[in-house]
SEFITI-427341 format. One line per field, with one value per residue (C-alpha): residue in three letters; chain; x, y, z. Coordinates in Angstrom, 1 decimal, always signed. Example, Ala and Ser with C-alpha at 12.3 -4.5 7.8 and 13.67 -1.06 7.14 Angstrom:
! residues 2
code c(ALA_SER)
unit c(A_A)
px c(+12.3_+13.7)
py c(-4.5_-1.1)
pz c(+7.8_+7.1)
This chain:
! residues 452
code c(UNK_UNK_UNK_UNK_UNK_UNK_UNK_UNK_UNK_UNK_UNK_UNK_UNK_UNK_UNK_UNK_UNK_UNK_UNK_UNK_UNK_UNK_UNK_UNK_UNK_UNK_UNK_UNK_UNK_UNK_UNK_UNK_UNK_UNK_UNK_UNK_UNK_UNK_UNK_UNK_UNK_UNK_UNK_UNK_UNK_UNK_UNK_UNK_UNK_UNK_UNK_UNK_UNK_UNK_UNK_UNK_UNK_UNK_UNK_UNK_UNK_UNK_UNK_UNK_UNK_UNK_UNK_UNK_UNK_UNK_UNK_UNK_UNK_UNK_UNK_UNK_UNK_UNK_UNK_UNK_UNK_UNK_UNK_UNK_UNK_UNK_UNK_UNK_UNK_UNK_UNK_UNK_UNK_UNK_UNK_UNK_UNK_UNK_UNK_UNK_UNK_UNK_UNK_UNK_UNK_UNK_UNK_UNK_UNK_UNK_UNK_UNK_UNK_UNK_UNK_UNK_UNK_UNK_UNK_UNK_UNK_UNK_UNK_UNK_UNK_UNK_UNK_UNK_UNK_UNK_UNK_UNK_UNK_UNK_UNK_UNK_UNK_UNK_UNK_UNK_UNK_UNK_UNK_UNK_UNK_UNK_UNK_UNK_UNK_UNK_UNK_UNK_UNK_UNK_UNK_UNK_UNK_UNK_UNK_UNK_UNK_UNK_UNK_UNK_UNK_UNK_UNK_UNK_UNK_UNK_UNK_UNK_UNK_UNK_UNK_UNK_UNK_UNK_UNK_UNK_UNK_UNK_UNK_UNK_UNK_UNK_UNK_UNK_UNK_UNK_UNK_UNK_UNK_UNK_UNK_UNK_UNK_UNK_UNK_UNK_UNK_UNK_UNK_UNK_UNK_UNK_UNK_UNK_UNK_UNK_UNK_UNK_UNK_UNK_UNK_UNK_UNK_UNK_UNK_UNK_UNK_UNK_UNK_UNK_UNK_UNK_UNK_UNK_UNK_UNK_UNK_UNK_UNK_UNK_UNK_UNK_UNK_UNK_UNK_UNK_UNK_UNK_UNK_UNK_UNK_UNK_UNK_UNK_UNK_UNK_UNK_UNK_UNK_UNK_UNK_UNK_UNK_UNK_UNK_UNK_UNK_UNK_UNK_UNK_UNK_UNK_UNK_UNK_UNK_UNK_UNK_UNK_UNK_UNK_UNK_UNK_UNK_UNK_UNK_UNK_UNK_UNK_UNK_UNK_UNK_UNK_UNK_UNK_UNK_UNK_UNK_UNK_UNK_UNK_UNK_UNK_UNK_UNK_UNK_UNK_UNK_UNK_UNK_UNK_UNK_UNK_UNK_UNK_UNK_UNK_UNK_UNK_UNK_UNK_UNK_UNK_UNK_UNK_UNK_UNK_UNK_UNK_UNK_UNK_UNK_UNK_UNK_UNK_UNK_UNK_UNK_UNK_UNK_UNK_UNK_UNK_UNK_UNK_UNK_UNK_UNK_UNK_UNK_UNK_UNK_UNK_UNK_UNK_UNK_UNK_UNK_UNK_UNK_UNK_UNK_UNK_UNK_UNK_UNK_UNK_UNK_UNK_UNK_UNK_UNK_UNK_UNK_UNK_UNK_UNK_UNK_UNK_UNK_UNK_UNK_UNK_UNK_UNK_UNK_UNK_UNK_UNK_UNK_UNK_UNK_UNK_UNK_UNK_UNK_UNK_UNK_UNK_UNK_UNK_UNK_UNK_UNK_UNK_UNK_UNK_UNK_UNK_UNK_UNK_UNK_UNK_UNK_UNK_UNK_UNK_UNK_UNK_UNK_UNK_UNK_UNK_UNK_UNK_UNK_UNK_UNK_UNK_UNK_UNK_UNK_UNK_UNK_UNK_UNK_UNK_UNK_UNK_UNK_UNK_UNK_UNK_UNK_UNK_UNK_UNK_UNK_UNK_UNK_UNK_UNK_UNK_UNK_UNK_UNK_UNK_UNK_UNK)
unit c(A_A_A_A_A_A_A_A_A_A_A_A_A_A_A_A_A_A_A_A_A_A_A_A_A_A_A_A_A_A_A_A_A_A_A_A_A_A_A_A_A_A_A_A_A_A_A_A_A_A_A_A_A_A_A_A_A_A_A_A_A_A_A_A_A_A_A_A_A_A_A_A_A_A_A_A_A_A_A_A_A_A_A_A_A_A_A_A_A_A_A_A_A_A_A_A_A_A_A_A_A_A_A_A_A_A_A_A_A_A_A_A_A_A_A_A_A_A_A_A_A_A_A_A_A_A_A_A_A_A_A_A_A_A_A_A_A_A_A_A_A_A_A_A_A_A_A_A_A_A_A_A_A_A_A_A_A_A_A_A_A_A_A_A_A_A_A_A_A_A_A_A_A_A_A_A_A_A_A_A_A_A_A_A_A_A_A_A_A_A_A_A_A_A_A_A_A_A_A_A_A_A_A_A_A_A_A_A_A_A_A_A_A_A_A_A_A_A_A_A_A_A_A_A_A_A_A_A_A_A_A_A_A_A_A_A_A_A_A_A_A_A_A_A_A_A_A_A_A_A_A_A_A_A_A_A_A_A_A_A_A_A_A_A_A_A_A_A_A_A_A_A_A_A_A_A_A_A_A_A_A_A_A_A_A_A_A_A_A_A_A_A_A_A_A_A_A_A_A_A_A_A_A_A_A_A_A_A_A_A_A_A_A_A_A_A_A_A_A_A_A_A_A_A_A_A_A_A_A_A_A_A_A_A_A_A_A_A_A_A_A_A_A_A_A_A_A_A_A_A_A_A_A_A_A_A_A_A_A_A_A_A_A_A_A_A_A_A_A_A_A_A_A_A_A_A_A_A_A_A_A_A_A_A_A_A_A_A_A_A_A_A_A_A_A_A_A_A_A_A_A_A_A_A_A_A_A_A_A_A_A_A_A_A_A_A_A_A_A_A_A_A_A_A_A_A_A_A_A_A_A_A_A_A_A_A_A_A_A_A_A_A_A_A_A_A_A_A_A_A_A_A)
px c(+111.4_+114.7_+116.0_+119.3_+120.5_+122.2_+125.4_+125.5_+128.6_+128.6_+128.7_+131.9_+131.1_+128.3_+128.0_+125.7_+122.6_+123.8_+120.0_+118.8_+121.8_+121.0_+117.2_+117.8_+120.7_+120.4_+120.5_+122.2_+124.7_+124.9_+127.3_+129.6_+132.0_+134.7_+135.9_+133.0_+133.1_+129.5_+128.5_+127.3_+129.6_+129.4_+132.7_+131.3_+133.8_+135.5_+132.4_+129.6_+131.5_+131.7_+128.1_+126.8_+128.8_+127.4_+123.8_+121.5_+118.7_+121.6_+122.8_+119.3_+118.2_+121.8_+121.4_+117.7_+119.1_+121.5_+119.0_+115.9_+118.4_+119.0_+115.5_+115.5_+112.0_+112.8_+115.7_+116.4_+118.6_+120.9_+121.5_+121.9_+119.3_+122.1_+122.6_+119.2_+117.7_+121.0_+119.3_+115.7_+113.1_+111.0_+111.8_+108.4_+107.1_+110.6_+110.2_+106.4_+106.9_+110.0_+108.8_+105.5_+107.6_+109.8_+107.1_+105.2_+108.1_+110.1_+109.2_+108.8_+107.3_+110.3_+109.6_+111.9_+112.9_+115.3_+116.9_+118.0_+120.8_+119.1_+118.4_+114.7_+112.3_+111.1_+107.5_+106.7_+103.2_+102.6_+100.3_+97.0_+97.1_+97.6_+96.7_+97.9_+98.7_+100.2_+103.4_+103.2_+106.0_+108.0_+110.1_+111.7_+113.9_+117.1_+115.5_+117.7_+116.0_+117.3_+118.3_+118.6_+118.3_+115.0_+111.7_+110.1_+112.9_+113.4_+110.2_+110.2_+113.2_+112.0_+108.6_+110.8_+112.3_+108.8_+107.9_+111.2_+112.2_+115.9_+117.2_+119.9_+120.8_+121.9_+122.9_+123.8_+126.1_+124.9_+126.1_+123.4_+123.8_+122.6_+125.3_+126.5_+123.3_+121.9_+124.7_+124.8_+121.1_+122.5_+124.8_+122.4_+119.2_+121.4_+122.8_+119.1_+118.5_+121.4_+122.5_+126.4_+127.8_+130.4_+127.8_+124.5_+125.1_+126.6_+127.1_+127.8_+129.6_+129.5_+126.9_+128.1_+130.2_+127.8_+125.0_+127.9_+128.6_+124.8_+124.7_+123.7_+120.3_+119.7_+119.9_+119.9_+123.3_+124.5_+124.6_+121.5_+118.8_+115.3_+112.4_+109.0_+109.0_+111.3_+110.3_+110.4_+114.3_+114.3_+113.9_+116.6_+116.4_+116.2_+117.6_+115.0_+115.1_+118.8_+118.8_+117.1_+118.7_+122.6_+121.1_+120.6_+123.5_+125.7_+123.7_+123.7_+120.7_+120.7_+118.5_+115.0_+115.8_+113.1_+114.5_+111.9_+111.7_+110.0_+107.6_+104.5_+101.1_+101.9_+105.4_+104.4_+107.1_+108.4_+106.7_+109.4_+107.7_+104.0_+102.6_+102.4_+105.9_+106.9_+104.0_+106.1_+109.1_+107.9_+107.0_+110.1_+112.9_+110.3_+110.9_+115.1_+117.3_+119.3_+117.2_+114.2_+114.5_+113.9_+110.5_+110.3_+108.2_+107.0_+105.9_+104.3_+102.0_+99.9_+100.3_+99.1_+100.8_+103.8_+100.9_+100.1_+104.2_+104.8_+102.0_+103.4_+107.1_+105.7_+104.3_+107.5_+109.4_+111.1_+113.6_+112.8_+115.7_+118.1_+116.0_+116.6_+113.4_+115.4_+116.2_+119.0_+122.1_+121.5_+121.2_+123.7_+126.8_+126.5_+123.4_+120.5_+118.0_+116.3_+115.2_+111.3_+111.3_+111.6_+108.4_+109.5_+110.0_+106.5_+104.9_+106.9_+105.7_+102.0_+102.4_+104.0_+101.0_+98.0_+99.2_+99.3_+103.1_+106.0_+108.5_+112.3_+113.5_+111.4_+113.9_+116.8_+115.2_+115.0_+118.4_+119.2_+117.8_+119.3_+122.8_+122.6_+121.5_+124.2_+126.3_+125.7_+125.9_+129.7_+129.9_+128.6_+130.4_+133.5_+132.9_+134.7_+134.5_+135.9_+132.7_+134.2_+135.5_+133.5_+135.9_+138.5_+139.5_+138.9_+142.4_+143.4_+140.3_+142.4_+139.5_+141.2_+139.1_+137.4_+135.8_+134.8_+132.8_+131.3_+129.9_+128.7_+127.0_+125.4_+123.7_+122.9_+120.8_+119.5_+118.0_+117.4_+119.8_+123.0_+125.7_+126.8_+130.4_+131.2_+131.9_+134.4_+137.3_+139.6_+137.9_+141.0_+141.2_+137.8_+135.8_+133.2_+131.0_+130.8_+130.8_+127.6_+126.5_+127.1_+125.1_+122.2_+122.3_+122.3_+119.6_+117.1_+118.2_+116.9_+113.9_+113.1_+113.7_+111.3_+109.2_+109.1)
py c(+108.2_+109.0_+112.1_+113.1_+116.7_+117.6_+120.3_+122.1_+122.3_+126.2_+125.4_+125.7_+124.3_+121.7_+124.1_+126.3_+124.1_+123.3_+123.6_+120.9_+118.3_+119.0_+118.4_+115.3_+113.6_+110.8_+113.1_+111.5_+113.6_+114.2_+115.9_+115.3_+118.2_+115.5_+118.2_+117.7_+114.8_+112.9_+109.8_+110.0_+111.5_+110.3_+111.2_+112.5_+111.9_+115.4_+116.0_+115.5_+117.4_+120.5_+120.1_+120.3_+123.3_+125.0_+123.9_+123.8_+121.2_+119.2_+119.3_+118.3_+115.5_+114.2_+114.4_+113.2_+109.7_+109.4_+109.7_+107.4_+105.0_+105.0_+104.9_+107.8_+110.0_+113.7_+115.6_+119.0_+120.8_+123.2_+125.7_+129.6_+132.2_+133.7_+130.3_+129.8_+133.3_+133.4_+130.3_+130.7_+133.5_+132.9_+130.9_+130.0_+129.1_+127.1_+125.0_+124.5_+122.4_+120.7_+119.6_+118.4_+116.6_+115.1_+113.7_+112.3_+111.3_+108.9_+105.4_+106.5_+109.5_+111.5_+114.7_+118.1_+121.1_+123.3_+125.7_+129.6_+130.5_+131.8_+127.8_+127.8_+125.6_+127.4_+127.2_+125.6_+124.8_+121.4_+122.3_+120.0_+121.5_+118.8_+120.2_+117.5_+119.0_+117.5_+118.9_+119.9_+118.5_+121.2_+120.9_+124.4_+123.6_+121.9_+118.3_+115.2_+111.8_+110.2_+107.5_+103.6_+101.3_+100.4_+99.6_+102.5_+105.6_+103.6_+103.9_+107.6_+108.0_+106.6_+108.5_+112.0_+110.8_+110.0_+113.3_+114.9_+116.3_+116.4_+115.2_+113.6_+111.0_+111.1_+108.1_+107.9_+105.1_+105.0_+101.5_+99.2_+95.7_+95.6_+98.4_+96.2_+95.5_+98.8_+100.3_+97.7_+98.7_+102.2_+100.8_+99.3_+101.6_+104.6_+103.4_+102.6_+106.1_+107.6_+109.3_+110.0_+109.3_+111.7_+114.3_+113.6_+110.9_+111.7_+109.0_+110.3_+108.1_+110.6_+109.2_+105.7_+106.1_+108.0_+105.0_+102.4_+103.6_+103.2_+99.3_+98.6_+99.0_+98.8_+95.7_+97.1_+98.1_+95.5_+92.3_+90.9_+89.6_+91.3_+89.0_+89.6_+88.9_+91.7_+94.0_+97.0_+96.3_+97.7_+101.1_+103.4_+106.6_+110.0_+107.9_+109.9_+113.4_+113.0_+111.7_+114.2_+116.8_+115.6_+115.3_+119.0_+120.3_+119.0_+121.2_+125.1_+126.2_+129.7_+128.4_+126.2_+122.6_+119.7_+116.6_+113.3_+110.6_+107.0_+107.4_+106.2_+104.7_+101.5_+102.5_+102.0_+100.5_+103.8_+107.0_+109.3_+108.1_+109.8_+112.2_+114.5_+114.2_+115.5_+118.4_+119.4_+118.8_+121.2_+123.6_+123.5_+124.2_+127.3_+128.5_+128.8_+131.1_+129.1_+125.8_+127.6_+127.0_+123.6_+121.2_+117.6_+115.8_+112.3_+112.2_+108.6_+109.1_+110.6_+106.9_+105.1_+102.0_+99.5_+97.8_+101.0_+101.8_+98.3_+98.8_+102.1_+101.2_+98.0_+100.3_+102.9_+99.7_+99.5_+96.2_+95.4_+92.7_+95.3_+96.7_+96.1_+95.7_+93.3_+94.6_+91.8_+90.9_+88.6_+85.2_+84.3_+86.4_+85.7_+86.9_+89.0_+86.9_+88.3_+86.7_+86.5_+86.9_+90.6_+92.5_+94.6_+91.1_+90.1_+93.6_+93.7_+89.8_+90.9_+93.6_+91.6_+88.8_+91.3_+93.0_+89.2_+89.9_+87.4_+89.7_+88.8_+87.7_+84.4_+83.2_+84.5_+82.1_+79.2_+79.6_+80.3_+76.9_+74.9_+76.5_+75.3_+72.1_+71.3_+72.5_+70.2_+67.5_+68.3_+69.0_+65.5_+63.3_+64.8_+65.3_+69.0_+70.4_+73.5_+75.8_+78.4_+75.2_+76.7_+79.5_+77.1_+74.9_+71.6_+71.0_+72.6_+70.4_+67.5_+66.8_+64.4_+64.0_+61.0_+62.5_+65.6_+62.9_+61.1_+64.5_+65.7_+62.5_+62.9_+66.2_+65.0_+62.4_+64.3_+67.1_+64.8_+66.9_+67.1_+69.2_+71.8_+71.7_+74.4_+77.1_+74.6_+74.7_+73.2_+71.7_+71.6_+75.7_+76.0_+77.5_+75.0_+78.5_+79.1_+75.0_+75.1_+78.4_+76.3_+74.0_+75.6_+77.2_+73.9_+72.7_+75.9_+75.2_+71.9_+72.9_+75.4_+73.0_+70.5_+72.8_+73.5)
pz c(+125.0_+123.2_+122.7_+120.5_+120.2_+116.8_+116.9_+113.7_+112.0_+112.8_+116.7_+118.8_+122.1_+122.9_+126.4_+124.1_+125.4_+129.4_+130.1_+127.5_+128.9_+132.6_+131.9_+129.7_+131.0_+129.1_+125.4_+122.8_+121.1_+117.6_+115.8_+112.4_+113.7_+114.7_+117.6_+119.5_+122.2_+121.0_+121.3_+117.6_+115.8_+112.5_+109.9_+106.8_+103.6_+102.3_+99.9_+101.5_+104.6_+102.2_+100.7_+104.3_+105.8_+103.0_+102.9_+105.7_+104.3_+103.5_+107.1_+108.8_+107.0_+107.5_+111.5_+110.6_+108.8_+112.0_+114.4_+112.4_+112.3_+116.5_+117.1_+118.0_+119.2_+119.4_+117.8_+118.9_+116.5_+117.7_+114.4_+115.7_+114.2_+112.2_+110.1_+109.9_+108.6_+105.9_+104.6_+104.4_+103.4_+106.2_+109.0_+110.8_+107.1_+107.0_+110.3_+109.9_+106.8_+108.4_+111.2_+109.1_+106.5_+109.2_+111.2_+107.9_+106.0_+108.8_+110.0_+113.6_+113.5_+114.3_+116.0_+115.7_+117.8_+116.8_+119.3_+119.0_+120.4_+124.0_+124.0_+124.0_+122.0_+118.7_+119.2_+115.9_+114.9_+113.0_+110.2_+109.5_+105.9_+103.3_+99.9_+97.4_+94.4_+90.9_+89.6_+86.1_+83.9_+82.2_+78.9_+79.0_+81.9_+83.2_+83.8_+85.8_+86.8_+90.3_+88.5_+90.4_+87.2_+89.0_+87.0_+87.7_+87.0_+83.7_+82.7_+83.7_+81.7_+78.5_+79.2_+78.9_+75.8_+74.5_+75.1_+73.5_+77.2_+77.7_+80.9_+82.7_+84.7_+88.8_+90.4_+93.3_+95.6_+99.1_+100.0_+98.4_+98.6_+94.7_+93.9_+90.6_+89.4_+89.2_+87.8_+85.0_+84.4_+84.5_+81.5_+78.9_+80.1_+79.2_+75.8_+74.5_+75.3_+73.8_+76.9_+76.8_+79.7_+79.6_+79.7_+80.6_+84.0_+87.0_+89.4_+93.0_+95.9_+98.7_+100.7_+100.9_+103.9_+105.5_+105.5_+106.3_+109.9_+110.4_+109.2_+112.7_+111.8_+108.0_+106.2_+102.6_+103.7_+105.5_+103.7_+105.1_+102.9_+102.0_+102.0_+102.1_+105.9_+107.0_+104.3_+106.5_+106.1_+103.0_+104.5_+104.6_+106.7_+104.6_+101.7_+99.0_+100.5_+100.5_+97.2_+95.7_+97.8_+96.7_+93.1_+93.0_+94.8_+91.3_+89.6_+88.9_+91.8_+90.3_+87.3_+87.6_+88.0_+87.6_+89.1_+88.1_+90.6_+90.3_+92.8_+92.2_+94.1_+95.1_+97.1_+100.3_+102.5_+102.7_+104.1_+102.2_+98.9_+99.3_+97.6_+100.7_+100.9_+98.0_+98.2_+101.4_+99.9_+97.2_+99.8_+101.3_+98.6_+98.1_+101.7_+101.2_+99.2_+97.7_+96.5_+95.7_+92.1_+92.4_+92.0_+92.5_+90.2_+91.0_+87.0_+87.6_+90.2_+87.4_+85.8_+89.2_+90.4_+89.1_+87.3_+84.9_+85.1_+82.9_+80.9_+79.9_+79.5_+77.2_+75.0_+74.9_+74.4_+77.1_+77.5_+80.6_+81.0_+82.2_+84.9_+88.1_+90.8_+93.4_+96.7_+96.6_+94.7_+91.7_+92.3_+89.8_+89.4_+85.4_+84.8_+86.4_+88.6_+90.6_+94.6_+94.2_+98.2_+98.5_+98.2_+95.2_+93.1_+94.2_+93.2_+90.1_+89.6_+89.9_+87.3_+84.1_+85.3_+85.6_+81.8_+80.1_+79.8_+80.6_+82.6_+81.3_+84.6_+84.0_+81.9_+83.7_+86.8_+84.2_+83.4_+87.0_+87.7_+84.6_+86.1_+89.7_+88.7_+85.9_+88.6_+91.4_+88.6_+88.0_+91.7_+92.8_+90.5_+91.2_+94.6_+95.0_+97.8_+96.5_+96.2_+93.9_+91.3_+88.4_+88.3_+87.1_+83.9_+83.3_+83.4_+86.5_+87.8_+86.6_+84.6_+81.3_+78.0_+79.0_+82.6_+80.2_+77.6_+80.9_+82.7_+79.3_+78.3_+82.1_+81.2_+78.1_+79.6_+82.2_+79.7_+76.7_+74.2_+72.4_+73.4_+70.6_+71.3_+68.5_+71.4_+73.2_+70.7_+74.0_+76.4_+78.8_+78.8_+79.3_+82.4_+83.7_+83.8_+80.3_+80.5_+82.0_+79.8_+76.5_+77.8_+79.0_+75.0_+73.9_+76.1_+74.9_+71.6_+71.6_+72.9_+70.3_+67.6_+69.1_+69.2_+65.7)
């Protein structure tokens, strides 16, 4: 079994819990106070340092992320009495839900102790009570949606507008490999709502450092690529709760905040997307001094799953081209294509097909297709070995008019069209990208008219 002990950012001295290092020699040490000597001591930017020192919830689920993400199997949480009862109302109704919500709501099962400071073990019951309650939606109150460009907050978003609820948008950089995508979905969603940016979005970087010294072990961050074979890769540790929790910290916590998540029935790779967990979560912002203002509504578990969720947003209208599902980066740095390998492009797949709807992203993988093929044309009879040649002219490609006539009259016997050269006013200044983009018009063009 591995253990980890946590420092709070109140401690001076790890000596506080001699007993605890002598019994477990072999405790990982955890800490983001860089003056402690720890074997985990993870630098959090200025921000998110200041957020922390000042909020306790803020402060555990941090250490929690850390430790999820070293396998770890017990964390013991050294926060003194005095920092704990200055935060919270009632502190055995406090660590009751913790420890339940941390056990339910991490891949492993993570199990909490938190020490006073006479170092011994709170004696914390873990409660069997699981009362799952819907959240009603209000329309009196400060309202933000955690915002990812995804599918599903989308749909949430345009379901608030439906129901003339005003709300804003929190999005939120941790390090995602799909970073650009979602925030051009962040773009177009938010000006077919009408949402200024100026005032109504607030995007938030603090966290992406943070989740970058764990890369170790999480492949959303890392580069690696999400298929439907390593799907539990597309987990990140405390990534919701922290989320949600950094979403509400930019706001005034002296009034009643709703925040709206996409949650909904079919999330399951992740145990911090439940129903209990947001009844806890509930349960817990109601157990502090500070945060107790706050509810968390999953809205769309009321709708059921992503099949129900594109239903809905096909009725509100909502153009699902600039939604981002993927747990990738687009497959073409032009447009948005999606991989089809990750589990969220097969769910998302399954929900256009069972509604009798052809999801956008079909013709983005036509196109996709068209583009790598056209490519490797151009690549092949010019034999470059230059991969990133598309980025450059004809003429710096050495390319004269009568190679551009050959490749052109190539493509147009491979796809049985004529080329519409009206967009190419010179071909020697042009990029062989929008090259192949005129082409690919053409080509769908073409069709069209046959069709007719």
């Amino acid at each position: 079994m591995k253990r980890a002990i946590y420092y709070s950012l109140d401690k001076k001295s790890v000596s506080d819990n001699d007993y605890l290092l002598k019994k477990f020699p072999e405790i990982v040490k955890i800490t983001f106070n860089p003056a402690f000597n720890s074997q985990q001591c993870i630098n959090l930017e200025k921000e998110l340092f200041t957020k922390a020192k000042h909020n306790l919830l803020l402060e555990i689920f941090l250490s929690i992320a850390v430790s999820e993400a070293q396998g770890v199997d017990e964390l013991y949480l050294s926060i003194s009495k005095e920092k704990l009862n200055n935060f919270v109302k009632d502190s055995t109704e406090f660590l009751n839900v913790l420890k339940r919500i941390v056990y339910s709501s991490t891949k492993n099962k993570l199990k909490i102790h938190v020490l006073n400071e006479e170092d011994s073990v709170e004696k914390v019951t873990i409660s069997e009570e699981n009362n799952i309650t819907s959240v009603l939606l209000k329309n009196n109150v400060k309202t933000v949606v955690v915002y990812s460009g995804g599918l599903d907050c989308t749909v949430a978003a345009h379901s608030l507008q439906s129901q003339e609820i005003p709300f804003e948008l929190s999005f939120i950089d941790y390090g995602q490999n799909n970073l650009i995508e979602e925030k051009l979905c962040l773009e177009k969603q938010s000006s077919q709502l009408g949402i200024s940016k100026k005032n109504s979005i607030k995007v938030i970087n603090c966290l992406k450092n943070f989740y970058y010294q764990m890369n170790d072990s999480i492949d959303l961050i890392n580069g690696e690529k999400i298929t439907i074979k390593n799907s539990e890769a597309e987990y990140v540790p405390s990534r919701n709760i922290l989320l949600i929790i950094i979403t509400a910290l930019n706001f005034d916590l002296s009034k009643e905040l709703q925040i709206i998540t996409g949650s909904h029935e079919d999330d399951k790779n992740s145990p911090d997307n439940s129903i209990e967990f947001y009844f806890l979560l509930n349960r817990l912002f109601k157990s502090t001094r500070i945060m107790d203002n706050i509810t968390v509504n999953p809205m769309l578990y009321s709708i059921g799953g992503k099949k129900d969720i594109v239903d809905l947003g096909n009725k509100l209208g909502v153009n699902f081209s600039w939604t981002w599902t993927c747990h990738n980066k687009s497959q073409n740095k032009n447009k948005l294509v999606p991989c089809l390998e990750c589990n969220d492009c097969l769910v998302r797949q399954e929900a256009f097909f069972s509604n009798d709807l052809i999801d956008p992203f079909e013709k983005a993988l036509d196109f996709n297709q068209k583009y790598g093929n056209i490519r490797n044309i151009i690549k092949n009879e010019f034999r470059f070995e230059n991969d990133n040649f598309e980025d450059m002219t004809f003429e710096e490609l050495n390319i004269d008019s009568l190679k551009f006539i050959y490749i052109v009259t190539i493509i147009e016997n491979e796809y049985n069209f004529e080329f519409d050269m009206s967009e190419i006013v010179k071909f020697e200044e042009c990029l062989i990208s929008n090259f192949i983009d005129s082409a690919i018009k053409s080509i769908e063009i073409n069709f069209l008219q046959n069709k007719k």
